[in-house]
C-alpha positions in Angstrom: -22.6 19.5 5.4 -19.3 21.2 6.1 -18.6 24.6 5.3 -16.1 25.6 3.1 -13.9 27.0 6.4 -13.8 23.4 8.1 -12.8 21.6 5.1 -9.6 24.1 4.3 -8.9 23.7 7.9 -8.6 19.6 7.8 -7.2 19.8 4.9 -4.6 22.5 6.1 -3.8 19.7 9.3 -3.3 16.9 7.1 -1.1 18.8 5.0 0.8 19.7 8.6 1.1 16.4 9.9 2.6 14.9 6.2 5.3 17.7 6.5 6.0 16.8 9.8 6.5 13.5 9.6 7.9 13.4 6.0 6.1 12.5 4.0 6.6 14.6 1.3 10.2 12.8 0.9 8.7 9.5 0.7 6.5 11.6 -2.4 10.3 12.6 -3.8 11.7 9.2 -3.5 8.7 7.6 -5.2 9.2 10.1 -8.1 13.1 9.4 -8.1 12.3 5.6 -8.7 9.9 5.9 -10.9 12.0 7.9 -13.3 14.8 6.1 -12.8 13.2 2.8 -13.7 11.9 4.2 -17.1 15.2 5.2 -17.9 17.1 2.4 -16.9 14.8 0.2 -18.8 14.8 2.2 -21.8 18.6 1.0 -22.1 18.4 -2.4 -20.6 15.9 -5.2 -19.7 13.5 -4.8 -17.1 15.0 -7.2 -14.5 18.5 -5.3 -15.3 16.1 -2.1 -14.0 14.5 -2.7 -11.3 17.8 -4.2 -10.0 20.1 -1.2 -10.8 17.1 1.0 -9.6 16.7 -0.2 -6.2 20.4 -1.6 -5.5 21.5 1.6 -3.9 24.7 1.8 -6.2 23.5 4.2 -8.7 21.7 6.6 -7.2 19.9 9.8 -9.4 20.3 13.5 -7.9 16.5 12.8 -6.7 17.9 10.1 -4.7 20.9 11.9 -3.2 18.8 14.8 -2.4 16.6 12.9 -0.2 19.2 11.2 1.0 20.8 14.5 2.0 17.6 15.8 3.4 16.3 13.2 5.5 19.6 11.9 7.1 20.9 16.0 8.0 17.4 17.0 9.3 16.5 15.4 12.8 13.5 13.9 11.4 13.0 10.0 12.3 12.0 9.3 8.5 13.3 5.8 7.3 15.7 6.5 4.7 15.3 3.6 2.4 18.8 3.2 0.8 18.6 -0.2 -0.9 15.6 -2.9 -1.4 16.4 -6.2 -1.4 13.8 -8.7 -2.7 14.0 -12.4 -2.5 11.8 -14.2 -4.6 11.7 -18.1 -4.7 12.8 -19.8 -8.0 10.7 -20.3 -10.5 11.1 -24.4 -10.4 10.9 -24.3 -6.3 7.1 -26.4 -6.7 5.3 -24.0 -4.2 2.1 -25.1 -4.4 -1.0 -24.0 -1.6 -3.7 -26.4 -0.9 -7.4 -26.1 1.2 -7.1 -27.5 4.7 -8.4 -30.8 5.0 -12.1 -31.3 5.3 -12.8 -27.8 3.7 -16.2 -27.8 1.9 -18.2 -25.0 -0.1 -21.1 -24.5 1.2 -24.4 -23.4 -1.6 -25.7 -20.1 -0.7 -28.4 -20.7 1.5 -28.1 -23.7 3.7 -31.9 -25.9 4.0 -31.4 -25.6 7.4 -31.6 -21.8 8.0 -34.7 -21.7 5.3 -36.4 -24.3 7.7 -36.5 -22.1 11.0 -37.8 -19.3 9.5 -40.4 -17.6 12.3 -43.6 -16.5 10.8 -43.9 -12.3 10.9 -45.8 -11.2 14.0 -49.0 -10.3 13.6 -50.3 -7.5 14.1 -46.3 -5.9 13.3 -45.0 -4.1 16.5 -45.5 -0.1 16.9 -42.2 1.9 17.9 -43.1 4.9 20.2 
């Protein structure tokens, strides 16, 4: 069992190595797109949403602050300014098949239940 001083202090270097390598912007940004996708969807439809939301043309002060942040500190955080997602059509006929000569096997094959070795008798003694 840990004491009470060794789990403040892990907890106290985790909580060092998110603020040094960003983390906590990442946390900021995630906020920031969250809110702006409930507000943008509020006034439009979802797709509208999530486009204007991760497009990169209309960012929230959230957005510009992390921006700020991240790109005038010297940290080597990724700043993600747009996400582009390409999804195939819906009519594209992607379809996924098994490889050929795949079989389902029941849960216990006969032949494991054949070579079953009888218990040794008398049962072994660990020293």
């Amino acid at each position: 069992m840990r004491s009470p001083r060794s789990r403040f202090a892990h907890l106290l270097l985790i909580a060092a190595l998110c603020a040094a390598t960003g983390v906590h912007w990442v946390a900021v940004q995630s906020v920031a797109w969250a809110t702006m996708l409930v507000t943008y969807s509020a006034e439009e439809q979802f797709g509208t949403a999530v486009a204007k939301t991760f497009d990169g043309e209309h960012p929230c002060d959230l957005c510009k602050l992390v921006t700020e942040k991240s790109v005038g500190s010297d940290s080597s955080l990724l700043v993600l300014k747009a996400l582009d997602y390409h999804f195939p059509p819906s009519n594209s006929g992607v379809a996924l098949y098994p490889p050929a000569g795949f079989s389902l096997l029941s849960s216990v094959a006969p032949a494991v239940l054949s070579e079953r070795a009888p218990p040794l008798s008398p049962p072994p003694r660990f020293v």
